[in-house]
Structure formats: C-alpha cells, structure tokens
BADOVEX-601667 format. One line per 10 residues: number of its first residue (from 1); for each residue x, y, z of C-alpha. Coordinates in steps of 0.1 Angstrom, whole numbers, always signed. Last residue first. Layout:
! BADOVEX-601667
NUM = X Y Z | ...
This chain:
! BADOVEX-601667
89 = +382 +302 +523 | +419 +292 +505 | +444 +297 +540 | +451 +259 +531 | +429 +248 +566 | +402 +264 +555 | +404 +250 +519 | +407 +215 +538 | +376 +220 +559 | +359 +237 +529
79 = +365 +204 +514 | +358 +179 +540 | +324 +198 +549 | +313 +192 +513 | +326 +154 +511 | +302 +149 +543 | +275 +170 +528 | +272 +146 +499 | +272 +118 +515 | +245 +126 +542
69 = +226 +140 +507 | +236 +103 +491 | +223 +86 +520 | +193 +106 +525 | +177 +93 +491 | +170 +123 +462 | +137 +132 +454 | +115 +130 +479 | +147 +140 +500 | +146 +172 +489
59 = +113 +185 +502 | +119 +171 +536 | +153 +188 +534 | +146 +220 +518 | +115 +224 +543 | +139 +209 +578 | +166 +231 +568 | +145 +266 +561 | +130 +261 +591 | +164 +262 +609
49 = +176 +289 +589 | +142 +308 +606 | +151 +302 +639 | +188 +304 +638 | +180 +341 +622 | +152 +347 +646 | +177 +336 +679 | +204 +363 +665 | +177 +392 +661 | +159 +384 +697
39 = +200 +379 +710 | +210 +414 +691 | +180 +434 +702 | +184 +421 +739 | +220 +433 +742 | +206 +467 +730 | +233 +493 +735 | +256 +470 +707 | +290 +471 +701 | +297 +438 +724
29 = +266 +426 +711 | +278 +425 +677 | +312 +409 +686 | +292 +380 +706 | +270 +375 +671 | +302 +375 +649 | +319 +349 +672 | +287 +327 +674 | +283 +330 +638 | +315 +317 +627
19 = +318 +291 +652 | +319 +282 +684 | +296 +267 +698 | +271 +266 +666 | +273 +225 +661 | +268 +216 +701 | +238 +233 +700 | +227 +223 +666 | +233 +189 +677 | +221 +193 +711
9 = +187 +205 +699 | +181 +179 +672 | +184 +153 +690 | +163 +164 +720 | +136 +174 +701 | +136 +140 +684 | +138 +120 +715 | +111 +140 +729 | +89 +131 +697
C-alpha cells in the first residue's frame, strides 16, 4: 500500500507545480489576511477533487477498460495542449 501512497502522491505533486491552480491559489494568499484560510480552503478543494477521481474512476472503469480511459485522456490533454498553444483556451 506504501508504494501506492507514494505513487500517487508524487504524481499529483509533481502534476499541480505549477499550474493553473497553483498560480491562482499563491495570488489569493497574496490578497488574503488569512494565509491559513487560503491553504485549509486550497488543501479541501485538492482533497475533495481527489475523492472525486478515485469514486468516478473506480466507478467507471466497471464499465469501460482503463486502456481506453488512459487513451482517452491522453488525446484530451493533446488537444487542450494544442488549443493552448493556438491562443484558442
């Protein structure tokens, strides 16, 4: 179960330096008075989207095979990628 833990925290660790929500969240705490009230919000959201993940996905999977999901989010990260990248998203 270590392994697991371990997994999954340095991929969402390594997955959320620096991106959208990261920058939003450091912007909010620089106009906050209550550092603390922005990390304990921040952490709950990342909490709870996280729960979210793992019920959709063990939900989902019953139904549809995790190679076509791993596909599927592949091609979906290509495209917003590329719609980023054309100034589109």
């Amino acid at each position: 179960m270590w392994k697991i833990i371990v997994s999954a925290f340095w991929m969402v660790f390594i997955a959320e330096l620096g991106d959208k929500t990261q920058l939003q969240t450091m912007l909010l705490a620089t106009q906050s008075k209550s550092v603390l009230g922005v990390f304990i919000g921040a952490a709950s959201a990342l909490v709870l989207s996280a729960l979210i993940g793992v019920f959709a996905g063990t939900y989902i999977t019953k139904y549809i095979p995790p190679h076509y999901l791993q596909l599927s989010a592949g091609v979906a990260f290509i495209v917003i990628g590329m719609l980023t990248l054309w100034g589109k998203i």
